[in-house]
N, C-alpha and C positions, 0 to 999 in steps of 0.2 A: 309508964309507957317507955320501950328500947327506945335510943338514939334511932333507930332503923326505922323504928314504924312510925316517929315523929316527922323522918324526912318523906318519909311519904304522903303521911296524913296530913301533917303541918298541925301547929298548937290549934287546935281546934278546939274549943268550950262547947259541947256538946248539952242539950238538956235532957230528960227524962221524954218529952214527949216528942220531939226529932230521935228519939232513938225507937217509940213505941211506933213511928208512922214508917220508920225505915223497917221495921220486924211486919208492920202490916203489908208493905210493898214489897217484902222480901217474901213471904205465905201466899200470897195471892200469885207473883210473878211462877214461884215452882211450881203451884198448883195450878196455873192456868196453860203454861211449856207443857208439864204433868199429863195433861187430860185433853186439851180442848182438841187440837188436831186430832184426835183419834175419835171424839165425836162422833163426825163424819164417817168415819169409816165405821163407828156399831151400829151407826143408822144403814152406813149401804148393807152390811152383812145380812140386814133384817131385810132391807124393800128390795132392793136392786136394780135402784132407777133413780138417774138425776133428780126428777122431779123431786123425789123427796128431800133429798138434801137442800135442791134450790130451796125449797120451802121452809125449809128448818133457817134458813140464812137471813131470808127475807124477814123473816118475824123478827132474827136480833137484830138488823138494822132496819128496821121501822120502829121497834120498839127504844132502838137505842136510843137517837135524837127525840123522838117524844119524849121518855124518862130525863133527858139532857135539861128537857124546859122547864120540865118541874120540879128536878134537882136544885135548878138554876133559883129559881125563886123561895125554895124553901133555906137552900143557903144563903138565901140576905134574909129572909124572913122569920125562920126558926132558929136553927141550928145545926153548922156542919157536921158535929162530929154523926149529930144523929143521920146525918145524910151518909157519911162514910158508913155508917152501921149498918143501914137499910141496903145500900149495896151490898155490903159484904154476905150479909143476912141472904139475901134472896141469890148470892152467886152459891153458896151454901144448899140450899134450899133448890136450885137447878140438879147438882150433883145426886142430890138427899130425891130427887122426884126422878131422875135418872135409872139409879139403883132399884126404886120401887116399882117403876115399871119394865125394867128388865127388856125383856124379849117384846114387850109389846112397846119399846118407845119409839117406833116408828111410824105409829098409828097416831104417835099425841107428838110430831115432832114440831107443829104450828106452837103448841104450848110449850114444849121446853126451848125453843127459839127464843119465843117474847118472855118467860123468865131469866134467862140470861142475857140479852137483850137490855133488861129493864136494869139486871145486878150493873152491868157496865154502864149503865147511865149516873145511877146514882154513886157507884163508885168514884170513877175518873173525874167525876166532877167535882168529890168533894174533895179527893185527893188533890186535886190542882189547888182549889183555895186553903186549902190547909198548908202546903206548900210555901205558898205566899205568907202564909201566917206564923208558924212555926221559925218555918228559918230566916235568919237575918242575913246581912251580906257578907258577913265572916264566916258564917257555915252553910252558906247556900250552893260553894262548889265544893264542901263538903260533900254533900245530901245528893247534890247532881254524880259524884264519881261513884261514891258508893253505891247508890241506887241503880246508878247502870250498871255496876258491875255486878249485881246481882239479877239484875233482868239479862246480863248478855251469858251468866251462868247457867240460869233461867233454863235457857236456849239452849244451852249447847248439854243438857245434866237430860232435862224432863222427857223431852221427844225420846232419846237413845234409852232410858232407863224405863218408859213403860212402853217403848217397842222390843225392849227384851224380856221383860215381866211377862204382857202377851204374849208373847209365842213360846214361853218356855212351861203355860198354860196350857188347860183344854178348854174347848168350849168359850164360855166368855170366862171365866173366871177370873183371868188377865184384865178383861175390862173391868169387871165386879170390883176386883183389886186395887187398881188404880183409881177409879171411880171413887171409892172409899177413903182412899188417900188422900185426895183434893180435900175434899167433904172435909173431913179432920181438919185438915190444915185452912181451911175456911172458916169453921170450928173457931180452933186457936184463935184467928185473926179477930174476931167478933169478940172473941175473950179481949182480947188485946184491946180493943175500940174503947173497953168501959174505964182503960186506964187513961185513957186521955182527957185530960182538962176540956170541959165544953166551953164553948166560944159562943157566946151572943153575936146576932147577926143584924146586920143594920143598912139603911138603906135602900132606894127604890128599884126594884124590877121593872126593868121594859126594853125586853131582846125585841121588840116591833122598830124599836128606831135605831137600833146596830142593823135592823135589817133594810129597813133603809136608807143607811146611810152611802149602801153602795150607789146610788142616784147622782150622790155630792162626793163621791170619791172615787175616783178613778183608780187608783193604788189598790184598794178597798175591794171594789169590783173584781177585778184582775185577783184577787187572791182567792174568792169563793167561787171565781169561775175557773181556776186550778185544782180548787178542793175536790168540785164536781168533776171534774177532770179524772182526777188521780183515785174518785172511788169508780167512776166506771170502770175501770181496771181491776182493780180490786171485788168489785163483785163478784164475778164467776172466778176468778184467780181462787180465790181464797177458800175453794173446796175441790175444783176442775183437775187440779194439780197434785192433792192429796190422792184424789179417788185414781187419777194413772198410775201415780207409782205403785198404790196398792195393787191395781190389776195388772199389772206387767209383772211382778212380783211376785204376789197372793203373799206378802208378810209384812206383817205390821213393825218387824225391828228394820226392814229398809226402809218405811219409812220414818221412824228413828235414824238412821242413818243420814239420808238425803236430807234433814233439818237441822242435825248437826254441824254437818258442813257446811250447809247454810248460815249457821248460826257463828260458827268458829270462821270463817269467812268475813262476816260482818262483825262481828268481836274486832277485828284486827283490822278493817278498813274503816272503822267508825272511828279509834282511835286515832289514824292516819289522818283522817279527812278532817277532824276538828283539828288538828295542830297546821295542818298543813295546805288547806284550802281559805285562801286570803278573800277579803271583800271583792275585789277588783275582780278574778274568777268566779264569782258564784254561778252566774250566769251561763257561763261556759262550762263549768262542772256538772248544773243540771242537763246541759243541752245533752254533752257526751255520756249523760248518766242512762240518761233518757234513750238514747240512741242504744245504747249497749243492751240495756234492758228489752227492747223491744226486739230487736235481730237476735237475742237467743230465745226466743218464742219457734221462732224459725226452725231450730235444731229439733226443738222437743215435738212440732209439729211432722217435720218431713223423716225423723229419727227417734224411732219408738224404741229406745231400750233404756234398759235399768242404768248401763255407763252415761248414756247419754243427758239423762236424768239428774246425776250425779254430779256431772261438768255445768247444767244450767242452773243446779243450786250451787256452786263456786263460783260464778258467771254472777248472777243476780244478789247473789250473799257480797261480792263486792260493788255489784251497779247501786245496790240502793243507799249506803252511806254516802257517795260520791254527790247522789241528786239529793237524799233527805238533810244533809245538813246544812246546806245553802239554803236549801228550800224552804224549811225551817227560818233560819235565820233573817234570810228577807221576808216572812209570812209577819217574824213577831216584830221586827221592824215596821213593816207598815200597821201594825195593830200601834204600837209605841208611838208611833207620829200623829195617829189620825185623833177623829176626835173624840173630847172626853174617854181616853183612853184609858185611866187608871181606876177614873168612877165606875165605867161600863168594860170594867176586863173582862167580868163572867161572861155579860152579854154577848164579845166578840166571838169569845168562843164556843158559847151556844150556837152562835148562829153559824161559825166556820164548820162545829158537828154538824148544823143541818144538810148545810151544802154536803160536804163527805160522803155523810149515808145517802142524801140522796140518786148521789151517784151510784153507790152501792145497791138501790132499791131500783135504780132501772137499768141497769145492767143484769142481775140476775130476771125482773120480770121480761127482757129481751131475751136472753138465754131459755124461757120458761115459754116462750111463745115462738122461738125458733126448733125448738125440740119440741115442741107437739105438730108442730107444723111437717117435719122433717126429719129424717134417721140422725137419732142422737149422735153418732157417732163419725159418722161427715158431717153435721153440719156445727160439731165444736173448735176441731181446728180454724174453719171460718170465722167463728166468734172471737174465738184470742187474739188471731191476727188481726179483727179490727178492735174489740175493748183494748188490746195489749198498746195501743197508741198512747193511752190516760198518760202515763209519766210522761212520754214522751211532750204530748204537747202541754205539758207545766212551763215548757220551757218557752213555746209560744206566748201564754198569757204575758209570762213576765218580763216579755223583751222591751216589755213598756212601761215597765214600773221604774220610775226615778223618785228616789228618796230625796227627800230637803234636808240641809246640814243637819244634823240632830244639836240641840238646844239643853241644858245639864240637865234639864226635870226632864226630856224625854229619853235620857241613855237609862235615869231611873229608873221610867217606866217599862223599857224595855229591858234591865236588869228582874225588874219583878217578875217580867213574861217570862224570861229564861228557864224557869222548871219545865211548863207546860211541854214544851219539846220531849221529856223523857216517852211519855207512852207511845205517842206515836212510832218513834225512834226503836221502841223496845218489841213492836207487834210482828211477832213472825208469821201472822197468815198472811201477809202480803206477798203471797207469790206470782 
């Protein structure tokens, strides 16, 4: 190794299977940048009506958190790696059912929803505990730089590169194309899962008393009623946004474009924000994060054009570092303090995905019930403007959270949480 790449990486001991879990998170992130936002758009090309898409959304998060609870217990009960396999397997297996029905996957988009749905349950979830398990505290801000930098690569390579495959196509063929792409490199990743060392799994499941423990916690409370928060925003975002650019447009590489920038945007404000956003600010960094995010809904609402579009993925590609990292931060702080936190980590975060999706699940079924009711197309601007509040009030819940000095066994604890923050950190449908 050069003198050069040591000052960067630092003497790192590296093993065999921290490098097989960074090559799985590194195939999953391009293939997921790769394919998944354009989804949406081979489903509208087929129906061309929200409703479908709603529908396709609500399957993967309803099926997400369910898949989360049975993840959750087969990872103390069986075996993660097989739990990482089974995700990867059936994210595989969405793409591989995608391609077979072609032209008619808008007819089955309930079903390819809850399969990819169910891949991201079992994935994210084993990935988190394997995390915890693999890396020690000498290569754990290894495993965290590098992984992001390959999820912020992810971002800024996949959208731009099969928004130009598309349209340099006819027909779907571009979708056909990329579709296959993923597929493979999901492929590979599954290859990759059988190289890893299996892990016996131990200990008792019961996400019922993480879930209630928000009763005896206040801290507690306040962060799954942020969670809920921050997915009804998320629900209709995370396809509303896609489907404009595309029709103001009619091209799938602007939308490659506008996620680029989004993505190159937050590349460079997430590095900012972790060096430079102190304990003392967190609080004020989500409030202003949150504020910003919300008032350029505004733009995209009263300013229907493709520049416009462009300016509120550079607007929100730097809002959301500003709020996710604080937010993050004080989320695994209060998991780190409260109680039984290191026995019941899975549980935490089982039940923190409940709260999320749930947000995400009735936000799209509000959107699905105010568009039948009402011309889609006035009555969505009303909808962002009120879901597009979620980030913003995170910053309400948590005006009330005071942490207790942290104590040496809970900075550990909360060194253990420290991974869990990559995915969410890394999800670019949160628009």
């Amino acid at each position: 190794m050069s003198e050069k790449l040591k000052a960067i990486v630092g003497h790192v001991d590296v093993n065999r299977d921290l490098i097989l879990l960074l090559t799985i998170g590194g195939l999953y992130s391009i293939s997921i940048f790769l394919s998944n936002t354009f989804v949406n758009i081979f489903l509208w090309k087929q129906a061309g009506d929200y409703a479908t898409i709603a529908f396709y959304n609500l399957a993967v998060y309803i099926m997400q958190p369910l898949t989360f609870i049975l993840a959750g217990r087969w990872a103390k009960k069986v075996d993660r790696v097989i739990v990482l396999r089974l995700g990867v397997t059936f994210l595989s297996l969405f793409f591989l059912t995608v391609l077979i029905m072609g032209d008619y996957a808008e007819k089955y988009n309930v079903i390819l929803g809850g399969i990819l749905g169910i891949g991201y349950g079992f994935y994210w979830l084993a990935f988190h505990v394997l995390t915890f398990e693999i890396t020690e505290p000498e290569t754990r801000d290894f495993f965290n730089g590098f992984f992001g930098l390959l999820q912020s690569l992810g971002g800024m390579i996949g959208p731009i590169s099969a928004g130009f495959i598309i349209s340099k196509m006819e027909a779907n063929t571009g979708y056909t194309t990329i579709f296959t792409i993923s597929l493979v490199l999901f492929v590979v990743a599954v290859i990759c899962s059988f190289f890893l060392n299996r892990r016996s799994a131990e200990g008792e499941y019961n996400f019922r008393i993480i879930l209630k423990e928000r009763n005896n916690n206040n801290n507690w409370k306040r962060v799954l009623q942020a969670n809920y928060s921050q997915g009804l925003r998320e629900g209709i975002f995370l396809f509303v946004i896609s489907i404009w650019v595309f029709l103001i447009t009619d091209s799938e590489f602007a939308l490659g474009t506008f996620n680029l920038i989004f993505s190159g945007f937050s590349f460079f404000v997430y590095y900012l924000a972790t060096r430079l956003i102190k304990p003392k600010f967190r609080k004020t960094s989500i409030l202003i994060g949150g504020l910003i995010l919300y008032m350029s809904i505004y733009l995209i609402i009263f300013f229907k054009s493709y520049t416009v579009l462009l300016i509120y993925a550079a607007i929100i590609g730097f809002a959301y570092p500003i709020i996710y990292v604080p937010y993050f931060s004080i989320s695994y702080d209060v998991i780190g303090t409260s109680w039984m936190a290191k026995e019941k980590r899975i549980e935490y975060i089982v039940v923190r995905e409940l709260f999320l999706n749930s947000g995400r699940v009735s936000s799209i079924l509000l959107f699905l019930i105010v568009t039948a009711l009402f011309d889609a197309d006035k009555s969505i601007p009303y909808l962002l403007a009120t879901m597009g509040i979620g980030h913003l009030a995170i910053s309400y819940f948590f005006r009330d959270i005071h942490l207790p000095g942290k104590k040496p066994n809970e900075e550990n604890v909360e060194k253990e949480n420290k991974p869990l923050i990559n995915k969410e950190v890394a999800e670019d449908e949160n628009r």
